[in-house]
N, C-alpha and C positions, 0 to 999 in steps of 0.2 A: 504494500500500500504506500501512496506516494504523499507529502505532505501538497497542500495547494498551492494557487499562484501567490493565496493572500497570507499562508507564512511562511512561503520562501523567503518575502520580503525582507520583513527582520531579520529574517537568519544573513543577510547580506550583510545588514550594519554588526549584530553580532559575532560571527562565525569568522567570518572575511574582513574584517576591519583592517588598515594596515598593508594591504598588498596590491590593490590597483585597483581601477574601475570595476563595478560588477553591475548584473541584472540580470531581472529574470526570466527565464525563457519559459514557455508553453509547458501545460503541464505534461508529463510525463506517462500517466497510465490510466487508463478506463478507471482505474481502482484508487484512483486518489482520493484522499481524506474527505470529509464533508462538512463543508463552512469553514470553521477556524480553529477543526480539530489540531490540536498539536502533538501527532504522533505518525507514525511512517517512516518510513525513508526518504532521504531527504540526497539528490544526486548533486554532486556540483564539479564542475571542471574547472581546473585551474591550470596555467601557463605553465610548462616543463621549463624552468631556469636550467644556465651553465651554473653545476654548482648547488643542485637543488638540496642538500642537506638541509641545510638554514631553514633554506622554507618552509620543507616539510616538518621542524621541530616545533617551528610559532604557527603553522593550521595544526598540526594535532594536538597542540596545550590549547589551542583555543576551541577544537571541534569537541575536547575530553571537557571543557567546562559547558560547552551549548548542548552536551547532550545531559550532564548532571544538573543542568538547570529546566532541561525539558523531559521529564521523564516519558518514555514511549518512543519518542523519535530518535535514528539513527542518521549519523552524515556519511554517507560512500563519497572519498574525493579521490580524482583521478586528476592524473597531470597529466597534459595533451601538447603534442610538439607543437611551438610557434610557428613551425615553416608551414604546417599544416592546419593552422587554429582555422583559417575560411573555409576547408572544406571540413573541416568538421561539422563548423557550427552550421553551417548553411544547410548541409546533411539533417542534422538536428533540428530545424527547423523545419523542413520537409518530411520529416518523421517522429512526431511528438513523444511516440512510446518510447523512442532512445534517447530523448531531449533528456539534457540535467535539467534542474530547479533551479540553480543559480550556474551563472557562467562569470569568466574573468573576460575581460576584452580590453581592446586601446576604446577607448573614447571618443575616438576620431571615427568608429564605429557604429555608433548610435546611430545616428537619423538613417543609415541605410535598414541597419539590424528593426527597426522600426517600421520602413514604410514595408521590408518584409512579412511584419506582423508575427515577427519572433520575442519578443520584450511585451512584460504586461507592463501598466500601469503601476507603479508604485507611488504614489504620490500623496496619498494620506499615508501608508506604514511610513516613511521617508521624514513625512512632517509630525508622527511620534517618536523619531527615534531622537534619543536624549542629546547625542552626541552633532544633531543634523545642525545646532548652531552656530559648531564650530567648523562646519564645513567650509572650504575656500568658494566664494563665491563663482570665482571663472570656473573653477572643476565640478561644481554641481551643475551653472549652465550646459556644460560636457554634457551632461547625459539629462539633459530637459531639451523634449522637443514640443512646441507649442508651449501648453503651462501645463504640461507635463511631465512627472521626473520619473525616471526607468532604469535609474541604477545608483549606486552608491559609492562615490570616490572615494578610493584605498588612500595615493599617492600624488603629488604631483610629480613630474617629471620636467625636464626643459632639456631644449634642445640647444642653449646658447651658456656660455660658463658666468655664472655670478662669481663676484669674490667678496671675502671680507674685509671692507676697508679697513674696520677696529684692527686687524692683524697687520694688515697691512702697512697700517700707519705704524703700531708699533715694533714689527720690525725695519722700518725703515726703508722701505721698496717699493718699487714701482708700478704696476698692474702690465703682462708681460703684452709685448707686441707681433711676437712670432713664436712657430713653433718652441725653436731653441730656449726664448726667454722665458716660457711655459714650463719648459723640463724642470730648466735650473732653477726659477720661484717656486716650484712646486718643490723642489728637493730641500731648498734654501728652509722653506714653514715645515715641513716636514722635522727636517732635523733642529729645528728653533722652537718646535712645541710636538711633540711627539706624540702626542695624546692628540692631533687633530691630520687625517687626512692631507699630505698637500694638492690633489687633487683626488675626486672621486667622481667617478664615473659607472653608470651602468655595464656589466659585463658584455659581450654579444651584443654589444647596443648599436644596430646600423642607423636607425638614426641619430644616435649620439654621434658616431663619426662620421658619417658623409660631411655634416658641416666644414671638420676639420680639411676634408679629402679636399672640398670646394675651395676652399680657403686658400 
């Protein structure tokens, strides 16, 4: 038995909190729960990282506390390769009975995954959830299409490098202007505060790099 559209929802802000945009897709089986039962299985796909240790340690501390807090319901998560997440989900949408309950996706996703008619509405669970105040405004427009909203932002991401000037300023340096001056400021904060990244960056991140490639 499968939990419904209307408490996958939550399980987005609780379950999934912390790792990238999510929403939910079509329900999954003739046999799904009825109304606002909170018990079943509950399917959700999430992005195969380089390095997926990690990630699997903070979803299953977080899937072990949503299932002791919802007695009856089970979370099945599966990691699904990025090079293949469109044909998955598209798949998934053209077959509801394999569909997850919650899915992870870019953001930059929405309004197609929508006029598909793959994403419900979440849009009152979204406006109970406790945490939805502190949501970044541009990353919840992300995923509102019309007045709207259809998924629940993890992360923001950018595509362009910020820095910190406070560091900045106090070591004395300059914000870099080419590759090379990049390396060596990065190495320079690195070994002058050791406890901070000198740079950090997404792993496998092609759009983190192309910028640089362009550049």
């Amino acid at each position: 038995m499968k939990l419904s559209a209307r408490i996958a929802a939550p399980a987005a802000a609780l379950v999934l909190a912390g790792l990238t945009a999510t929403a939910c897709a079509p329900q999954t089986s003739d046999t799904s729960a009825k109304g606002d039962e909170k018990s079943g299985t509950l399917r959700v796909w999430l992005f195969q990282e380089v390095g997926n240790k990690p990630k699997e340690k903070v979803v299953d501390t977080a899937v072990a506390e949503f299932e002791k807090a919802h007695k009856g319901a089970k979370v099945e998560i599966e990691y699904i390769p990025v090079d293949t997440r469109a044909q998955r989900i598209k798949a998934a949408f053209n077959d509801p009975k394999s569909a997850p309950d919650l899915i992870e996706y870019g953001n930059s996703d929405t309004a197609g995954y929508v006029k598909d008619g793959g994403l419900a509405d979440i849009t009152e669970e979204f406006g109970a959830w406790d945490e939805a105040k502190d949501t970044d405004p541009i990353a919840k427009q992300s995923v509102t299409v019309g007045d709207k909203v259809y998924g629940a932002p993890f992360f923001v991401g950018v595509r362009a490098l910020y820095y910190r000037t406070d560091v900045f300023k106090d070591l004395g340096i300059d914000p870099p202007k080419s590759q090379d001056e990049l390396i060596s400021t990065a190495k320079k904060i690195r070994k002058a505060k050791p406890d901070l990244y000198g740079l950090a960056v997404g792993g496998a991140y092609t759009y983190g790099a192309m910028p640089f490639i362009w550049a």
